[in-house]
C-alpha positions in Angstrom: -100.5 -149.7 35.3 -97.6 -151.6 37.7 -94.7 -149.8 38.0 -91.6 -150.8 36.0 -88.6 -152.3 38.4 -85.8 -149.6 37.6 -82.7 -151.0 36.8 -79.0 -149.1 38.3 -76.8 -147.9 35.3 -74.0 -149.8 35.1 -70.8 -148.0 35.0 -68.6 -148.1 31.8 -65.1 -149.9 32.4 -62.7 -148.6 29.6 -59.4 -150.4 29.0 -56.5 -149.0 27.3 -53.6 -150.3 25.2 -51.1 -147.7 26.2 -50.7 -144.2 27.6 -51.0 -142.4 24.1 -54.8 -143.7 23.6 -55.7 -143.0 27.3 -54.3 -139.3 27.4 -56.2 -139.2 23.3 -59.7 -140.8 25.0 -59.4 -137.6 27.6 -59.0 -135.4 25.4 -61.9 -135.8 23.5 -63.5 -136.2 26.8 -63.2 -132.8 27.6 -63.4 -131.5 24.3 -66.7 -129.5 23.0 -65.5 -130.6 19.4 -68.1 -133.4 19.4 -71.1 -131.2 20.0 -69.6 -128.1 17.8 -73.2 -126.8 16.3 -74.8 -123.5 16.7 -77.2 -124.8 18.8 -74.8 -125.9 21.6 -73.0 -122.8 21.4 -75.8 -120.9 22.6 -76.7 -123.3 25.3 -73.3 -123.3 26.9 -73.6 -119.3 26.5 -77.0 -119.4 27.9 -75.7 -121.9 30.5 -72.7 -119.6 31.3 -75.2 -116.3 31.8 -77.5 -118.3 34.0 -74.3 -119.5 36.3 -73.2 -115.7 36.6 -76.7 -114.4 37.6 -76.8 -116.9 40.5 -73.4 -115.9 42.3 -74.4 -111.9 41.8 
């Protein structure tokens, strides 16, 4: 099988209107609201634990 040519990921350009949609865009950004499930709950918890047990 020949290998596949890997392409670079191209990075995302975002262009805002005014200040209100950046600072709205960032928000949401930063948010957990968009993967709110029961399921990512306990990976960031899991996530958290794992992070603690390395620096002790």
């Amino acid at each position: 099988m020949a290998a596949k040519e890997v392409r670079p990921i191209r990075p995302t350009k975002v262009m805002f209107t005014n200040e209100m949609k950046y600072k709205d865009f960032v928000e949401y950004a930063v948010s957990s609201s968009k993967t709110k499930s029961v399921g990512m709950d306990k990976m960031r918890k899991m996530m958290k634990e794992f992070k603690n047990s390395i620096k002790s």
